[in-house]
N, CA, C and O atoms as a GROMACS GRO file, in nm:
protein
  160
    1UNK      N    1   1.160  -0.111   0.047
    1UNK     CA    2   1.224  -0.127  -0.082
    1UNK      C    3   1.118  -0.117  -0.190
    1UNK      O    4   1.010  -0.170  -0.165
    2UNK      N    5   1.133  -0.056  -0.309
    2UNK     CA    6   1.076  -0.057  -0.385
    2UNK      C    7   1.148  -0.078  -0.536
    2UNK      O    8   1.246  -0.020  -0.583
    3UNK      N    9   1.057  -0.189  -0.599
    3UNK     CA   10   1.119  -0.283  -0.702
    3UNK      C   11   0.974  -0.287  -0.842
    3UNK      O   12   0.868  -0.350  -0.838
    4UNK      N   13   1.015  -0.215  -0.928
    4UNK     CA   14   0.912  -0.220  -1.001
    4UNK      C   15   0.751  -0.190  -0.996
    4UNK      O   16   0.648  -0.241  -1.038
    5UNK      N   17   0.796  -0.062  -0.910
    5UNK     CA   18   0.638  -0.004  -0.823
    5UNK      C   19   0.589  -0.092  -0.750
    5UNK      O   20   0.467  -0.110  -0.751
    6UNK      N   21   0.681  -0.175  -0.661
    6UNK     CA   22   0.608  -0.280  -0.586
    6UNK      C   23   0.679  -0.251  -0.442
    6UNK      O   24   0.790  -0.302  -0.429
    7UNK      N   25   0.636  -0.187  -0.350
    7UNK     CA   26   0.684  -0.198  -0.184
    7UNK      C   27   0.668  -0.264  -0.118
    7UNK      O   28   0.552  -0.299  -0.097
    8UNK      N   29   0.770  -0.318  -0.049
    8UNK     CA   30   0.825  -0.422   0.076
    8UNK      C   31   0.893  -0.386   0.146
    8UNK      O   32   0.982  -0.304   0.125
    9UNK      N   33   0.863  -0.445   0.257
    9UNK     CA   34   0.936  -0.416   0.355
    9UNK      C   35   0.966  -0.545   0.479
    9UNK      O   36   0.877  -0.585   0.554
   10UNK      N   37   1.110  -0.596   0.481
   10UNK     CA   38   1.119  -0.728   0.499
   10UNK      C   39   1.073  -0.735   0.685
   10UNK      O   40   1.096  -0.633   0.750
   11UNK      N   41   1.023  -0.831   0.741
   11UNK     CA   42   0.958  -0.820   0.875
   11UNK      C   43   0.830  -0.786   0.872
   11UNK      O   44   0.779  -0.830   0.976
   12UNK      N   45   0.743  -0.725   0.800
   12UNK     CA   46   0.615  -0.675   0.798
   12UNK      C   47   0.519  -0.784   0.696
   12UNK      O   48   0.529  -0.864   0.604
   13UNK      N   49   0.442  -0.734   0.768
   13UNK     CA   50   0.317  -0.900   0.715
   13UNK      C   51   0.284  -0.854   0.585
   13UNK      O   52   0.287  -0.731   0.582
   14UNK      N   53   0.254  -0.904   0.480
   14UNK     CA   54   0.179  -0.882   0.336
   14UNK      C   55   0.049  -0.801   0.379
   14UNK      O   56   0.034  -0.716   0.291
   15UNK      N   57  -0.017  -0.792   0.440
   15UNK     CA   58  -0.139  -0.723   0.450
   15UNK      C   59  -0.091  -0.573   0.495
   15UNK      O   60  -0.143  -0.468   0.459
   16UNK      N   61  -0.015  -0.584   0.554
   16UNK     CA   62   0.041  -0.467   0.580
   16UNK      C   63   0.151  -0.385   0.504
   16UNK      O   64   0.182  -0.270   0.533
   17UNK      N   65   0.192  -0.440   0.429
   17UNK     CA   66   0.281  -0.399   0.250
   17UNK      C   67   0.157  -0.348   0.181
   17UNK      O   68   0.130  -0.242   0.123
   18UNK      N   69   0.092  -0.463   0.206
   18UNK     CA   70  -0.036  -0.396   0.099
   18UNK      C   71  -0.134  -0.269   0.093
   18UNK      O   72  -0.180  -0.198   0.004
   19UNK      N   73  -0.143  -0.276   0.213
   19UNK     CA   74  -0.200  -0.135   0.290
   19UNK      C   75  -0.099   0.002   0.210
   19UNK      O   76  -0.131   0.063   0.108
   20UNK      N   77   0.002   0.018   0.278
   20UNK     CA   78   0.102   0.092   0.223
   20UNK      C   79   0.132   0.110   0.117
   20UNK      O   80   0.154   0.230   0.101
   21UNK      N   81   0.158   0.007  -0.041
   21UNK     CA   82   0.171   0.032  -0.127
   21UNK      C   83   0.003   0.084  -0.191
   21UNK      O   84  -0.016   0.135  -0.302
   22UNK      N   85  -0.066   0.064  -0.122
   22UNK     CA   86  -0.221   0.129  -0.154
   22UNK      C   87  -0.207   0.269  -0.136
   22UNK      O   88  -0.232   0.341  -0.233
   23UNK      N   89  -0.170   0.324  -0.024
   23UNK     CA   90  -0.075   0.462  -0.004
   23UNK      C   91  -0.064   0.514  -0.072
   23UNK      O   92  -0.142   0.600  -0.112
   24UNK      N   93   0.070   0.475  -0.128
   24UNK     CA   94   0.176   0.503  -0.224
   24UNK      C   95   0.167   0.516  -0.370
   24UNK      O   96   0.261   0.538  -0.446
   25UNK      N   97   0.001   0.493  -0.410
   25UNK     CA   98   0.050   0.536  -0.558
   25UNK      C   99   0.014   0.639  -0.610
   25UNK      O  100  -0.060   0.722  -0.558
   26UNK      N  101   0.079   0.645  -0.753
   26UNK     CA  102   0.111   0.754  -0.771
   26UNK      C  103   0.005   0.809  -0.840
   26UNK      O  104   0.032   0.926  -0.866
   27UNK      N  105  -0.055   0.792  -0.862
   27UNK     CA  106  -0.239   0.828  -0.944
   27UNK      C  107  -0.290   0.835  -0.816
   27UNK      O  108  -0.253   0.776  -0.715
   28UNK      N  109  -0.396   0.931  -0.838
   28UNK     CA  110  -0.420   0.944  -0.704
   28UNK      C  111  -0.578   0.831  -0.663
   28UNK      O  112  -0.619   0.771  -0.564
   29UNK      N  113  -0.627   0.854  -0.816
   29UNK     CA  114  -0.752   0.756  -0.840
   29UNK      C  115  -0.782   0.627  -0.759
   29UNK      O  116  -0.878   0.578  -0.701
   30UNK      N  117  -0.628   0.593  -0.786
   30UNK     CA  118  -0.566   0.470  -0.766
   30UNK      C  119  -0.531   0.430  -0.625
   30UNK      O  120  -0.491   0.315  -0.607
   31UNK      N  121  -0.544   0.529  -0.502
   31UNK     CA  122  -0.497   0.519  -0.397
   31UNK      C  123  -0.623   0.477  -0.301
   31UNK      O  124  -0.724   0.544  -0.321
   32UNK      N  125  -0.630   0.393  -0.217
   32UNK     CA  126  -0.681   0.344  -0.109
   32UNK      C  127  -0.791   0.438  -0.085
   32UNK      O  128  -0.742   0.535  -0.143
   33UNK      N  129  -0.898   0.477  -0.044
   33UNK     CA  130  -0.972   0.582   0.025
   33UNK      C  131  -1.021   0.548   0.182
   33UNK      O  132  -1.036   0.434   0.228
   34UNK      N  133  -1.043   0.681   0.256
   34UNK     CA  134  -1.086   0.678   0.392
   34UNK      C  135  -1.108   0.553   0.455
   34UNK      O  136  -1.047   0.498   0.547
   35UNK      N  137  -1.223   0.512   0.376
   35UNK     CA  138  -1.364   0.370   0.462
   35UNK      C  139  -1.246   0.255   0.416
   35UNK      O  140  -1.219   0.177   0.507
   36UNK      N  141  -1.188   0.239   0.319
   36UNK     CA  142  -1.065   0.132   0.284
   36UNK      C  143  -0.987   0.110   0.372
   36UNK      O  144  -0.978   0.005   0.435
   37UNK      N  145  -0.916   0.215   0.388
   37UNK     CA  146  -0.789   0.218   0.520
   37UNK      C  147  -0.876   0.161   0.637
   37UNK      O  148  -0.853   0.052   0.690
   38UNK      N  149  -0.974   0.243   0.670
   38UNK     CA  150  -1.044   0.227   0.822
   38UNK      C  151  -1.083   0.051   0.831
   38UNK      O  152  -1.108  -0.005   0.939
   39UNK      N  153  -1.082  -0.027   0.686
   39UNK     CA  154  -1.155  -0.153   0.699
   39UNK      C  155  -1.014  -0.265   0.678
   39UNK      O  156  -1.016  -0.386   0.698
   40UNK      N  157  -0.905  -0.186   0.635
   40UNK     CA  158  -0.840  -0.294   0.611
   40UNK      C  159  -0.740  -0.338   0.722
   40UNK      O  160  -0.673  -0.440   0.708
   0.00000   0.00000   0.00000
């Protein structure tokens, strides 16, 4: 679900929303990189 550029997803842990909405945005600047994903 997404609510004010904010993704959830009910059953899934917050660290793992968070991961994903790191994904998901829409700037690309703004998105998670490689060594990030691999650490989080």
């Amino acid at each position: 679900m997404i609510y004010d550029d904010i993704w959830s997803e009910p059953g899934l842990s917050n660290e793992c929303c968070h991961l994903i909405r790191s994904l998901l945005q829409k700037k690309r600047r703004q998105r998670i990189d490689l060594r990030k994903i691999l650490l989080h």
